[in-house]
Residue frames as qw, qx, qy, qz and C-alpha x, y, z in Angstrom:
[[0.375, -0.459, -0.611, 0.525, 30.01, 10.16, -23.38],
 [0.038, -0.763, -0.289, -0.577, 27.75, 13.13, -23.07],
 [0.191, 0.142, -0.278, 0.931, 28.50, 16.01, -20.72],
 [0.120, -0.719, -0.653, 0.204, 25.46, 17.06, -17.90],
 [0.282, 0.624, 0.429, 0.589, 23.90, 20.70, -18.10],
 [0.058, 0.430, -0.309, 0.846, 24.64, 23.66, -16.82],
 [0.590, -0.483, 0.074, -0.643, 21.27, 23.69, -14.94],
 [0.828, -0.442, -0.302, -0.165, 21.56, 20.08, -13.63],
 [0.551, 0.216, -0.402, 0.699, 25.15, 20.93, -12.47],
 [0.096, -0.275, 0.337, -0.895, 23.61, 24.14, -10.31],
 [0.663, -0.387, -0.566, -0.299, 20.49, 22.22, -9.23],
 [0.647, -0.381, -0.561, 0.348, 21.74, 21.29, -6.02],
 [0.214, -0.162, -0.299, 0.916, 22.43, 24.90, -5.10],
 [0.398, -0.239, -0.125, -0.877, 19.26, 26.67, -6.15],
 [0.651, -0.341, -0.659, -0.160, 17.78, 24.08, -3.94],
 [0.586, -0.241, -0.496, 0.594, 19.75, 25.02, -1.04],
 [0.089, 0.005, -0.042, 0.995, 18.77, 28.67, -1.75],
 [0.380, -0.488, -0.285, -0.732, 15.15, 28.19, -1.04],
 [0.237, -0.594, 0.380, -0.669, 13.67, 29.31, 1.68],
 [0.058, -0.134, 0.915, -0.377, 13.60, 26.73, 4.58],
 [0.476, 0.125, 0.556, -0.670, 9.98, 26.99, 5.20],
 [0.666, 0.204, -0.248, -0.673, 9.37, 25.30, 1.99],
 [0.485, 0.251, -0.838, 0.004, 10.36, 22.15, 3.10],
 [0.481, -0.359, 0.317, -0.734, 8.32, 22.62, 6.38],
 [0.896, 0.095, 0.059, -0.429, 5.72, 19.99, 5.51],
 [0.962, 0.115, -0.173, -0.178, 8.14, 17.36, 4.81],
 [0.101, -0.731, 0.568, -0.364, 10.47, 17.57, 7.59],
 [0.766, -0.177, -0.615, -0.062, 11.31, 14.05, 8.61],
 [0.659, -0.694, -0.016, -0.290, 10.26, 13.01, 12.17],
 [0.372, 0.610, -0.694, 0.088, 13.62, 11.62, 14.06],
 [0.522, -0.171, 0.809, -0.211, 12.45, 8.89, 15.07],
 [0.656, 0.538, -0.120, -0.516, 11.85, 7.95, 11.62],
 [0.713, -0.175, 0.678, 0.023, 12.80, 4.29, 10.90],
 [0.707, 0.338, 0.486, 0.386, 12.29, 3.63, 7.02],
 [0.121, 0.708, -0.375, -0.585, 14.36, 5.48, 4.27],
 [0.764, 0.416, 0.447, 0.209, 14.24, 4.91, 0.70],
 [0.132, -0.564, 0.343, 0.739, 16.11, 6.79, -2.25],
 [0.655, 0.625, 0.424, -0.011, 15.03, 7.39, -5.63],
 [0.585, -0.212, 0.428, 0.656, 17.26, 8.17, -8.62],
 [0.302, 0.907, 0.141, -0.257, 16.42, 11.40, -10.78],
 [0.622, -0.058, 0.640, 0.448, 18.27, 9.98, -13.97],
 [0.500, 0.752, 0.116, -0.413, 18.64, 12.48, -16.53],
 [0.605, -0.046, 0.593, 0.530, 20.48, 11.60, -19.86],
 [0.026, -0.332, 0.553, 0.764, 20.93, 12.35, -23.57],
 [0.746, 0.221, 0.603, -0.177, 18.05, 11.12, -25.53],
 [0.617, 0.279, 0.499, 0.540, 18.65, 9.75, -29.19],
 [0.368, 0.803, 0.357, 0.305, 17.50, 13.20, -30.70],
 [0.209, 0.405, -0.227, 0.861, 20.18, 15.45, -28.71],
 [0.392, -0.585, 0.297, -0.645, 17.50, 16.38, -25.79],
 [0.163, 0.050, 0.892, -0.418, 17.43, 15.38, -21.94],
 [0.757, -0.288, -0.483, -0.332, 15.12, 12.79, -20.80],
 [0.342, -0.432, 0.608, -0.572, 14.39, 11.69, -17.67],
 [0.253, 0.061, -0.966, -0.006, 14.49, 7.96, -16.65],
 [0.547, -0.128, 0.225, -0.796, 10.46, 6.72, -15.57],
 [0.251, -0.025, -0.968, 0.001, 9.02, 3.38, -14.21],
 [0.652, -0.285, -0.194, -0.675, 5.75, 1.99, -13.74],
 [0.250, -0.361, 0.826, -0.354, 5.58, 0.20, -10.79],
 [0.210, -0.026, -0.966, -0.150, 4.19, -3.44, -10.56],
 [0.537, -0.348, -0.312, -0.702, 0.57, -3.64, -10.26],
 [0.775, -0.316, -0.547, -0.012, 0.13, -6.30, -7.73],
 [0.439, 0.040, -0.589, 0.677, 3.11, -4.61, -4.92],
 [0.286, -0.588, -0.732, 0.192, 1.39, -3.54, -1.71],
 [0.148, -0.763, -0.152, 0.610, 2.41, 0.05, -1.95],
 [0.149, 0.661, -0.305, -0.669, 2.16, 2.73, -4.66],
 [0.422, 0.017, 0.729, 0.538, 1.16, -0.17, -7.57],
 [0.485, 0.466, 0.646, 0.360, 1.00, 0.76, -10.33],
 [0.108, 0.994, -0.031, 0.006, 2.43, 4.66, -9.99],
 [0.764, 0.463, -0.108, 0.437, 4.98, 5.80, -11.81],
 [0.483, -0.806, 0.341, 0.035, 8.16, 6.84, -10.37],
 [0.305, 0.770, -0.556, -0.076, 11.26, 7.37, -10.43],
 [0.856, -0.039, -0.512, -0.049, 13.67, 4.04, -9.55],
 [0.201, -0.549, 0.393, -0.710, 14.40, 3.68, -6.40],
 [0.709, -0.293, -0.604, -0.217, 13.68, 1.72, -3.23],
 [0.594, -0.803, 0.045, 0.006, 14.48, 1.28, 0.74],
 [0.141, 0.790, -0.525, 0.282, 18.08, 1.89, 1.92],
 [0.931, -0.223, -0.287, -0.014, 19.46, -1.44, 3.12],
 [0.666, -0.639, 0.333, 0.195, 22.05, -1.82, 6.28],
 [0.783, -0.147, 0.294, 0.529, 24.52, -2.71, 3.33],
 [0.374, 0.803, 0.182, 0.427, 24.23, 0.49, 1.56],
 [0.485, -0.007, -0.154, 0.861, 26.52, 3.08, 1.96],
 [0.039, -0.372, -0.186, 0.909, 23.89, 5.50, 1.96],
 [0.612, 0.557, 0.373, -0.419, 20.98, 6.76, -0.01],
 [0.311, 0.749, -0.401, -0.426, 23.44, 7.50, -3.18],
 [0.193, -0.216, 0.955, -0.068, 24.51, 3.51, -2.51],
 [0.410, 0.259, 0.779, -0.396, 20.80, 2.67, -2.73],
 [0.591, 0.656, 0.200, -0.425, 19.62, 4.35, -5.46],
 [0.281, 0.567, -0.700, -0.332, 22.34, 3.41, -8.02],
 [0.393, 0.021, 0.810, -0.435, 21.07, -0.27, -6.51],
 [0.453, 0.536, 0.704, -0.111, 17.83, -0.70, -6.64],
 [0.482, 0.702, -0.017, -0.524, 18.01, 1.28, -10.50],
 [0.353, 0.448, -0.745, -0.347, 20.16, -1.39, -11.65],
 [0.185, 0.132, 0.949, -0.217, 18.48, -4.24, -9.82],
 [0.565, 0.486, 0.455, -0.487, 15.08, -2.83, -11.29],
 [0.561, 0.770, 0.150, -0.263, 16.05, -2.09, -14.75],
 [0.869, 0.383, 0.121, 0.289, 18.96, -2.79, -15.56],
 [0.278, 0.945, 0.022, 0.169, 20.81, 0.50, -15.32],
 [0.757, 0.312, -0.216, 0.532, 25.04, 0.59, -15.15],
 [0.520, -0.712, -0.106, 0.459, 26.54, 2.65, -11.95],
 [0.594, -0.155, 0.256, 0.747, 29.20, 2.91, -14.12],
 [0.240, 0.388, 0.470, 0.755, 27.79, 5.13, -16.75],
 [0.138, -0.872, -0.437, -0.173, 25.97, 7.05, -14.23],
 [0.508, 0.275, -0.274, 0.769, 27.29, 10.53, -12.61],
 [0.316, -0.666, -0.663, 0.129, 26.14, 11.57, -9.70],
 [0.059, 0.673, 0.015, 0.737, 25.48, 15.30, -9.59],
 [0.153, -0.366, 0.495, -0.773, 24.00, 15.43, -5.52],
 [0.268, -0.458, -0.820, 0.216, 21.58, 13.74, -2.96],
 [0.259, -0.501, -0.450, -0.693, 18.86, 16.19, -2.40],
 [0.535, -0.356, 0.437, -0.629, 16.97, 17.14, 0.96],
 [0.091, -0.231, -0.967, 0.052, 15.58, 13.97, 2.37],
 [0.423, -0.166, -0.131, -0.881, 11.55, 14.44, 1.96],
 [0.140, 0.148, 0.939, -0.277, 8.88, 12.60, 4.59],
 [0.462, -0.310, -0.588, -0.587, 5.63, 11.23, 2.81],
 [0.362, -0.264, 0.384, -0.807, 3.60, 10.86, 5.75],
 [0.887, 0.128, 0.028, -0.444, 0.84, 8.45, 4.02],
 [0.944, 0.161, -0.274, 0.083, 3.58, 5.73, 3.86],
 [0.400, -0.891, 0.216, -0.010, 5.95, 6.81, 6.43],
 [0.818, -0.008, 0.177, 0.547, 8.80, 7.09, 4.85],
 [0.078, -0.877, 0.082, 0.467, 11.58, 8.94, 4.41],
 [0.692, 0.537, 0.281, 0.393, 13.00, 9.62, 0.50],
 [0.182, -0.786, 0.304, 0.507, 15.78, 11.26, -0.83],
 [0.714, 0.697, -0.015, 0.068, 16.12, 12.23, -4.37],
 [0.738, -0.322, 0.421, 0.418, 19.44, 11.32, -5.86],
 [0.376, 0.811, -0.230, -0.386, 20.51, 13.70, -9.47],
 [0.463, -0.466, 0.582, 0.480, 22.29, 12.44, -11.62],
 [0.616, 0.580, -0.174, -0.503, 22.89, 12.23, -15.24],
 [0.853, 0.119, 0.485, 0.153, 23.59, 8.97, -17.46],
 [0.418, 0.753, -0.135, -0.489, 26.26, 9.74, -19.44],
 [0.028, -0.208, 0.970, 0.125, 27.12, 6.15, -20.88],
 [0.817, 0.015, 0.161, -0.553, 23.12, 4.86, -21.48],
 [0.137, 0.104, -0.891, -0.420, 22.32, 1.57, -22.07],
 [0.583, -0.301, -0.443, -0.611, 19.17, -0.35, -22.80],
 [0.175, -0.095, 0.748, -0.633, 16.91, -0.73, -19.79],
 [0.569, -0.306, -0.604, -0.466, 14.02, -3.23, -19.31],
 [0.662, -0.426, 0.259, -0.560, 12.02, -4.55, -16.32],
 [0.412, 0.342, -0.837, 0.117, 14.28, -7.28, -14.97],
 [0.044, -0.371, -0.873, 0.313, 10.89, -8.14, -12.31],
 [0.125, -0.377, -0.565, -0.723, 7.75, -7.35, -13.45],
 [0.495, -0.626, -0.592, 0.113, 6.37, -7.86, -10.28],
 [0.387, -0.491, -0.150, 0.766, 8.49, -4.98, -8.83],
 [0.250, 0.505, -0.135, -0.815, 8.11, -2.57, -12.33],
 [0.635, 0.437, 0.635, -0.036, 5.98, -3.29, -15.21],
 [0.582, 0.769, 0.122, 0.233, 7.38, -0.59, -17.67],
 [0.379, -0.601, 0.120, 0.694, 10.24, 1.82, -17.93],
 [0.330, 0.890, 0.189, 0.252, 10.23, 5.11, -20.30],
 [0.583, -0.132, 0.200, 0.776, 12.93, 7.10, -21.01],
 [0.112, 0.835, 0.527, -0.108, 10.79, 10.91, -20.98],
 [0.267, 0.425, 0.082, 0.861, 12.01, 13.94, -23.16],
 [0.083, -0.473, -0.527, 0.701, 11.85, 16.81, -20.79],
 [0.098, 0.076, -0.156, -0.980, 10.11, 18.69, -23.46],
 [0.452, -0.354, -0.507, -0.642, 7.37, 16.84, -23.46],
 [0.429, -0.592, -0.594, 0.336, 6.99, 17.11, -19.69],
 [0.089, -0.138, -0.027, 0.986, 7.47, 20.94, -20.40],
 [0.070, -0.055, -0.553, -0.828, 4.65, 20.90, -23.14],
 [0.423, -0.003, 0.244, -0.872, 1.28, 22.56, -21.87],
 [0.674, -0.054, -0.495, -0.545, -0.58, 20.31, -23.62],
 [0.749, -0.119, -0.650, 0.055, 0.40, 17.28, -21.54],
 [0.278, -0.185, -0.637, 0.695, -0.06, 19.34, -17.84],
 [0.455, -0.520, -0.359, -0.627, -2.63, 19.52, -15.71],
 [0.060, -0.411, 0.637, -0.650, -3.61, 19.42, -11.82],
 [0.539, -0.094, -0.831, -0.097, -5.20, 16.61, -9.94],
 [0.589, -0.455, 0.197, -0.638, -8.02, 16.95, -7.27],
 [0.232, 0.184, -0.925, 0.238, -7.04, 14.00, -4.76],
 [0.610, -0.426, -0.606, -0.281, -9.81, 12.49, -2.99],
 [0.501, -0.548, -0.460, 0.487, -8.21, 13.39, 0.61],
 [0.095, -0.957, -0.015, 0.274, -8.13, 17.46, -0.43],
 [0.660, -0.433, 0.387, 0.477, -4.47, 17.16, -2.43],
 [0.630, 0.776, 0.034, 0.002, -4.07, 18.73, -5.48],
 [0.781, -0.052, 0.378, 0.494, -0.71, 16.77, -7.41],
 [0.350, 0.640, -0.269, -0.630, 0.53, 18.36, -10.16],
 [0.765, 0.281, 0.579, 0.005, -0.17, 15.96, -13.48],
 [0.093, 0.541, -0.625, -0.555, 1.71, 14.72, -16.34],
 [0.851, 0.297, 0.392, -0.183, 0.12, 12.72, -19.08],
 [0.294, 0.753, -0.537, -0.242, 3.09, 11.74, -21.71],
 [0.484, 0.439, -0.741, -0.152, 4.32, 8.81, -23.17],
 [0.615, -0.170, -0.745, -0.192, 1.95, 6.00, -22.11],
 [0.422, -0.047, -0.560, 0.712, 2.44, 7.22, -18.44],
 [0.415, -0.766, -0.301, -0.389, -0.11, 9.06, -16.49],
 [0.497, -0.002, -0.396, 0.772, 2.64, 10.85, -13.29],
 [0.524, -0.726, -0.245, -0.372, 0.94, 12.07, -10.16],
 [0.866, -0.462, -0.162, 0.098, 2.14, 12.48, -6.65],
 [0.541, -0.293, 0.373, 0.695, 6.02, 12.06, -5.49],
 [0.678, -0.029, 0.447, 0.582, 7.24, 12.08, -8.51],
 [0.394, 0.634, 0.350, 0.566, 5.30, 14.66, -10.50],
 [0.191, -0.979, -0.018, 0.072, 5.97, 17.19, -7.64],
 [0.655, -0.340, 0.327, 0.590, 10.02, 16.18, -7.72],
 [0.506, 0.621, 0.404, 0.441, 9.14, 16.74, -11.77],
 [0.058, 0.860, 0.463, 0.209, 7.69, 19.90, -11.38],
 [0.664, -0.690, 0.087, 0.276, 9.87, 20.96, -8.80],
 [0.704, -0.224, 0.461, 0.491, 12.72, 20.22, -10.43],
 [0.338, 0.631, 0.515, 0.471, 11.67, 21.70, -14.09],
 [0.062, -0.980, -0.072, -0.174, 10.65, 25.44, -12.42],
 [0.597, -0.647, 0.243, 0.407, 14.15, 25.09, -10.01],
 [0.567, -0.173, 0.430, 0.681, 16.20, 24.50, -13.37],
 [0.055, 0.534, -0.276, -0.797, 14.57, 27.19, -15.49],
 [0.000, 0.065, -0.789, -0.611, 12.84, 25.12, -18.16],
 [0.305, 0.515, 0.670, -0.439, 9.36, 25.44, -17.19],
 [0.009, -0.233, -0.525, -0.819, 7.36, 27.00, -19.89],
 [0.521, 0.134, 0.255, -0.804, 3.78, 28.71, -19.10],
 [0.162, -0.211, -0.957, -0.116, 0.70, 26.61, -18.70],
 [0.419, -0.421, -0.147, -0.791, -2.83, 26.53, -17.73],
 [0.036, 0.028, -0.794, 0.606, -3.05, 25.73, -14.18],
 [0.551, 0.068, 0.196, -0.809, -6.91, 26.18, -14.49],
 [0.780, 0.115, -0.545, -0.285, -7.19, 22.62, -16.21],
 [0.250, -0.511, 0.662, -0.489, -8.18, 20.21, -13.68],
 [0.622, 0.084, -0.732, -0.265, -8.82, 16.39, -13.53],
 [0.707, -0.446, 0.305, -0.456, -10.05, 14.43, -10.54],
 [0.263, -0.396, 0.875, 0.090, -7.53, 11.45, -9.59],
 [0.676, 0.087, -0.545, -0.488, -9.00, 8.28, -11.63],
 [0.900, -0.404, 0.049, -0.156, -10.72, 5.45, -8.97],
 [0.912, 0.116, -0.180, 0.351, -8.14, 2.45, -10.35],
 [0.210, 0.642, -0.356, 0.645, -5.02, 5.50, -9.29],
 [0.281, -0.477, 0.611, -0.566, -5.94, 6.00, -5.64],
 [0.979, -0.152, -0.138, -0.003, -7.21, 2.28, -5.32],
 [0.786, 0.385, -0.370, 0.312, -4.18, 1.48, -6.47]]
C-alpha cells in the first residue's frame, strides 16, 4: 500500500487559497438540475512515479464521444453525494475497487455551460491498484493509466484554437489526445501542485474536425 504526496495531500487547500474570481466563469446557476462527478485518480505507477487514471469515452454516446476524461458520471438520487458517485461510476466503468481508493477531497463544483452541467472533481489517490479495463465499451472504449511526467513533458503540450474562440490547453501522450474539462483540471491541477515544468505556450494546434464533431 503506497502512501499519497505531500502535494496531493495540500491540494485541496491551495485551491481554497485562490482568489474567488477565478472560479467566476464557472459558478453554477441554482437552479441547476444535473450534477455529475469525476474522479481525479492518482496512484503509484509500476516504475515508482504518479499516474493519473484516463478514459476514452465511447464513440457512439451522445455527449463528449470519444473525449478523454477522467471517470466519472451523473450523481444519482442513490448516491450519497458526488464522492458516492464518483467512486461509482469508476468502478462501474472500469473496474476500479472503492476499497483501495483514498479519498483526499471533493473540489469546487465547476458549471460547463455547453452541456449544462454541473461537475465536481473528486482527488484521490489509489493506494491498493488493480487492473482496470472497459467493462462497456459503449460507455468507454479505452482506459490509460498516465505518468504525470509525461503530462509534465514539453514535448507532449500544446494549446488548442476551438472553433467557438476557446483556447484548451492540450495533451498528446500515450495514445490519448486530452482537450477541454479534463486537460484544464490537468493543467490546473499540475501548476496548483508545483510540478509544472516550463513550456512553449506559443505552439498551437487547431481542434481536429472528428474532436469537435465528436
Amino acid at each position: 500500500m503506497s502512501e499519497a504526496p505531500a502535494w496531493l495531500r495540500e491540494l485541496p487547500e491551495r485551491v481554497a487559497r485562490l482568489d474567488p474570481a477565478y472560479f467566476r466563469d464557472f459558478q453554477p446557476p441554482a437552479n441547476a438540475t444535473r450534477h455529475s462527478a469525476v474522479l481525479m485518480l492518482f496512484g503509484e505507477a509500476p516504475d515508482g512515479s504518479t499516474d493519473v487514471l484516463l478514459t476514452e469515452r465511447g464513440s457512439q454516446l451522445r455527449a463528449h464521444a470519444g473525449q478523454v476524461s477522467f471517470p466519472g458520471g451523473r450523481v444519482d438520487p442513490e448516491d450519497s453525494g458526488a464522492i458516492d458517485a464518483a467512486l461509482r461510476e469508476a468502478e462501474e466503468e472500469v473496474g476500479v475497487d472503492p476499497a483501495g481508493v483514498e479519498v483526499i477531497a471533493a473540489l469546487p463544483s465547476l458549471y460547463l455551460s455547453p452541456s449544462d452541467n454541473v461537475v465536481t472533481p473528486v482527488a484521490a489517490w489509489w493506494h491498493t491498484p488493480v487492473e482496470v479495463f472497459p467493462l462497456s465499451t459503449i460507455e468507454v472504449e479505452r482506459v490509460r493509466r498516465v505518468r504525470l511526467a509525461d503530462l509534465i513533458d514539453p514535448a507532449n503540450r500544446f494549446l488548442i484554437d476551438t472553433p467557438i474562440g476557446y483556447v484548451s490547453p492540450g495533451f498528446e501522450v500515450a495514445d490519448l489526445y486530452v482537450w477541454g474539462f479534463t486537460a484544464k483540471l490537468l493543467d490546473v491541477t499540475l501548476e496548483l501542485a508545483g510540478l509544472m515544468t516550463p513550456w512553449d505556450e506559443s505552439v498551437r494546434r487547431d481542434l481536429p474536425p472528428q474532436m469537435w464533431r465528436r
